[in-house]
Structure formats: structure tokens, C-alpha cells
N, C-alpha and C positions, 0 to 999 in steps of 0.2 A: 558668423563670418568674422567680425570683429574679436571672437577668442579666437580661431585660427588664425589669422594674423599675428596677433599676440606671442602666440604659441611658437610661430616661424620666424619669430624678431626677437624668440629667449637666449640670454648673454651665452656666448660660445662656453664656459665652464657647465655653464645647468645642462649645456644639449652634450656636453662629454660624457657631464655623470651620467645622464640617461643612457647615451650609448655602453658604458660600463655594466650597465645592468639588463645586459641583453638578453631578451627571451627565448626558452627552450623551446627549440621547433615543431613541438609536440603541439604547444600551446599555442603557437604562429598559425598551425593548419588548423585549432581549432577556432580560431577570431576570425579567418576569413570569411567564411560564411556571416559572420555574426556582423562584419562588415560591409560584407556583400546586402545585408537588409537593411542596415543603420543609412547608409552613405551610400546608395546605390551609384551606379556610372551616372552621371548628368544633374548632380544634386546639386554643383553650382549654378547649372543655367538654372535649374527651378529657383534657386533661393534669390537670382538675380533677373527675374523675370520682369511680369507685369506690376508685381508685388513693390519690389524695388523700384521702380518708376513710379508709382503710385507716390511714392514717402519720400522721394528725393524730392519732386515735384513741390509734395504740401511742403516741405521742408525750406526751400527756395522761396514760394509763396511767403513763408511767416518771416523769414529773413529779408523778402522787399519788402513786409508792409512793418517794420520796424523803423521809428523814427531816428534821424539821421546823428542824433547826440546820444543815440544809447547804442549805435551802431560805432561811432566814436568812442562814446566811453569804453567801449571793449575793447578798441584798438591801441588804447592809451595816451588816446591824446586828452593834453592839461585841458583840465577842470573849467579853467576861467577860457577858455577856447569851446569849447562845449557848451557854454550859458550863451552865446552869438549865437546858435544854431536854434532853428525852430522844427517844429511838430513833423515836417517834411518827411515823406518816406523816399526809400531809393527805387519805388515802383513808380511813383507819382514822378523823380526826376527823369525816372528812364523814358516814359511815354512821353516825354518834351524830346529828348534827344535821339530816340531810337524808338518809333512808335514800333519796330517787331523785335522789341527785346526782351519778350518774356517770350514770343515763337524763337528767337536765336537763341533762347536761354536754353529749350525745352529740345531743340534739335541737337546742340550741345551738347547736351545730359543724357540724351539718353544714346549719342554718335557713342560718348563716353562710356557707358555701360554696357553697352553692346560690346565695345573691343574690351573693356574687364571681364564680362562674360564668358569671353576668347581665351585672353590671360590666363584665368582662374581654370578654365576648362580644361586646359592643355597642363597644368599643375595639377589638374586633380587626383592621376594615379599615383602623386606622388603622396599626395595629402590621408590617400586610401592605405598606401604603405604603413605610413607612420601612427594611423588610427588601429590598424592591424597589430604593430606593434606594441602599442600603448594597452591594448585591447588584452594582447599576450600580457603584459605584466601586473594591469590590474586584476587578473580575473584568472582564476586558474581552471585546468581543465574541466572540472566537474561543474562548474560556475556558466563557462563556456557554453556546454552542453544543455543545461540550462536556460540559455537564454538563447542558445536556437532552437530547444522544443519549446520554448513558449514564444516564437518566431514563428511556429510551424501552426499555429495557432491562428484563426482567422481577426483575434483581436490583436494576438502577437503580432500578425502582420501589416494587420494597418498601423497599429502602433511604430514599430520600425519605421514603415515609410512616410510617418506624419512627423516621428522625433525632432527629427534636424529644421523642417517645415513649417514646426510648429512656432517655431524665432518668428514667421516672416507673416505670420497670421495678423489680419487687418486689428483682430483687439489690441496688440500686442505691440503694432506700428502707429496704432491709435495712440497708445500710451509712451512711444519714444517720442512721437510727435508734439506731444504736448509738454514732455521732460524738455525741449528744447529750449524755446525761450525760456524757461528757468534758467539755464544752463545759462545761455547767454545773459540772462541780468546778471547773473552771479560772476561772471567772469571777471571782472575786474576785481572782483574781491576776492578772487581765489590766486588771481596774477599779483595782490598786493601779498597775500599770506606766503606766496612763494618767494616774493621781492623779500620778506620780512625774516625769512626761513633762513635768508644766503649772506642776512647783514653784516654779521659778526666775521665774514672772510674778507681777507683781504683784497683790495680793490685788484682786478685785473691790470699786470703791467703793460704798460706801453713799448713801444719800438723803442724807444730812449732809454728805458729801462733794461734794458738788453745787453746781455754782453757781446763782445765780436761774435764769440765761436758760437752765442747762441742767434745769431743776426745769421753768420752764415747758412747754420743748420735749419731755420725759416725758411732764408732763400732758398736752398735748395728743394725744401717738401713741397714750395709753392711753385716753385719751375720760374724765378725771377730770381734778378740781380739783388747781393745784400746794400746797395747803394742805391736801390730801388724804393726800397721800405722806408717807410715814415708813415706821420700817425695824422696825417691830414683828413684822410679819407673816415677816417673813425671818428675828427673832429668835427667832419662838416655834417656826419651824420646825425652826430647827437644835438648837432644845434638846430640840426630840421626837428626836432622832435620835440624842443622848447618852446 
């Protein structure tokens, strides 16, 4: 799910050249099929099922029972502001202030996944197209034909219908689940390696730094006045974060 996405957020040149290189119709009627077993109709509600609530859930769970200064240090706040904070998690604070806020969490999450399931649902013939097509350029006829007689195959075909399925397999959610909190320790030091990445450019200018025509041409993309702008709002930000 997460490379589809990807795939539908690639910079408008990558999806031209792709359209450049469009597939011979021949080869379009032969990946249907082969997408018709790959990606059957309704392969997003499956992949966003029980499956998916199952690991959003655990997922949620390890992020309240994380204590409150490594949940900060992710967020970036200063060092010597994080040594005041103790062992506390954000489950333990929430059961003080909201005794059903892990049931409001959970009603939430999955009110949420249900209308993505909707979302995604109502995109999929489009998502079917594009794998169609992908399907035509990588694979040429003879290729094709091959891999829907080995479709046509009782291993072929459970194969097909487990492909895409097999993301969402509980070993599989087992092992995202547990890649998380890594994720999260490390994050601060992945946010310093990108801080450390950008040092050598020049500092973002301010409203002052502005010429007229380039003050006007602001106001206008932002739908306000060029007598409007100033750099207050940017100042008082940065001083909430000191």
C-alpha cells in the first residue's frame, strides 16, 4: 500500500516519461487478465481489513506506552527540557484525564480506516488500469502468456490471490511492528543528519529580505495584502521551540 502511494505521488516528469512509453494494445489485452488474478476487484478492503486494525492498534499501544522524553525527543524539543521529564507514558497520562481514551482512540482508528477503505475502494479501478499498464511494459507478450498459464494453475492461482496479501500477513506486521520503536529511537538522529545535510545553504530569507515586487508577488499567492506580511509570526514560532 505504502508503494502504491509512492507510486501516485511520482514527480509529474517520471509519470510523463512513463506516459511516453506507452504500451502496444496487444500487450494491454494480454496483462488484463494477469491483473484480473494479481489485484482482483476488492484487494483494498482485504489489505485494509482486520489485518490493518490488528497493527494500527499494536501500533498506537507501543506509541502510548513510550515514555514522555523519548516521545519529545522525537519531536525536537531541547535536550535540557527533556531531562525535567520523567519515565511517564502518554497511556498512564491519558487514563488521568480521559479514562476512555484508548476506547476513543480505537473508535477513531478504525471510523478512519473504514472511510480509507471507501477512499481507496472507489480508486481502485484506477490503480487496476495503471498496473495493467505497467504489466504491458514490463512483460511482453510471450511473458504475459506465461504467467497466466501458470495462473491457470492451482498453485498459480493461489499464488496470484495471496501476492499482494501476503504484505499484510500477521509475520510480516509482526516485523513492521517491531521496526517501529527503532524507528522512533532513531528519529532524532535521522532529523539531525537531515538538519546537518541542509547546513551549508543559505539561511531562508525573511519578509525584510524581500524586495517590493517580490512582497507583492507573496501577497498575492497567499490571497493577502503586501502591508500584511511581516516576520512576527515566524518569530514567535521559533521562540516557542527554544
Amino acid at each position: 500500500m505504502a508503494g502504491a502511494a509512492l507510486a501516485f505521488a511520482a514527480p509529474a516528469p517520471l509519470l510523463a516519461q512513463a506516459q511516453e512509453q506507452a504500451a502496444d494494445p496487444a500487450r494491454i489485452a494480454a496483462a488484463k487478465p494477469v491483473v484480473d488474478k494479481v489485484f482482483p476487484v476488492g484487494t483494498y478492503r482485504r489489505m485494509m481489513g482486520e489485518t490493518m486494525s490488528k497493527m494500527m492498534d499494536s501500533m498506537m499501544d507501543g506509541v502510548m506506552k513510550m515514555p514522555l522524553a523519548q516521545l519529545a525527543r522525537i519531536g525536537g524539543v531541547p535536550s535540557e527540557k527533556i531531562a525535567t521529564l520523567n519515565d511517564a507514558s502518554m497511556a498512564e497520562i491519558g487514563a488521568i484525564l480521559d479514562p476512555h481514551f484508548r476506547e476513543r482512540t480505537k473508535k477513531g482508528m478504525d471510523a478512519m480506516m473504514a472511510s480509507m477503505a471507501d477512499l481507496m475502494n472507489g480508486f481502485e479501478p484506477q490503480v487496476r488500469d495503471a498496473l495493467t499498464r505497467a504489466y504491458a511494459r514490463k512483460f511482453d507478450g510471450r511473458q504475459l502468456g506465461e504467467l497466466n498459464g501458470f495462473f491457470a494453475t492451482p498453485t498459480g492461482d493461489l499464488y496470484a490471490r495471496e501476492s499482494m496479501m501476503m504484505f499484510m500477513d500477521p509475520e510480516i506486521m509482526r516485523e513492521m511492528q517491531a521496526f517501529m520503536p527503532e524507528m522512533m529511537k532513531k528519529m532524532p538522529d535521522i532529523a539531525a543528519k537531515a538538519e546537518a545535510a541542509t547546513k551549508d545553504l543559505p539561511a531562508p530569507r525573511k519578509i525584510a529580505d524581500l524586495s517590493p515586487a517580490e512582497r507583492d508577488r507573496l501577497a498575492k499567492l497567499l490571497g493577502v495584502k503586501a502591508g500584511d506580511l511581516n516576520d512576527n509570526a515566524a518569530s514567535t514560532s521559533d521562540e516557542g521551540t527554544e
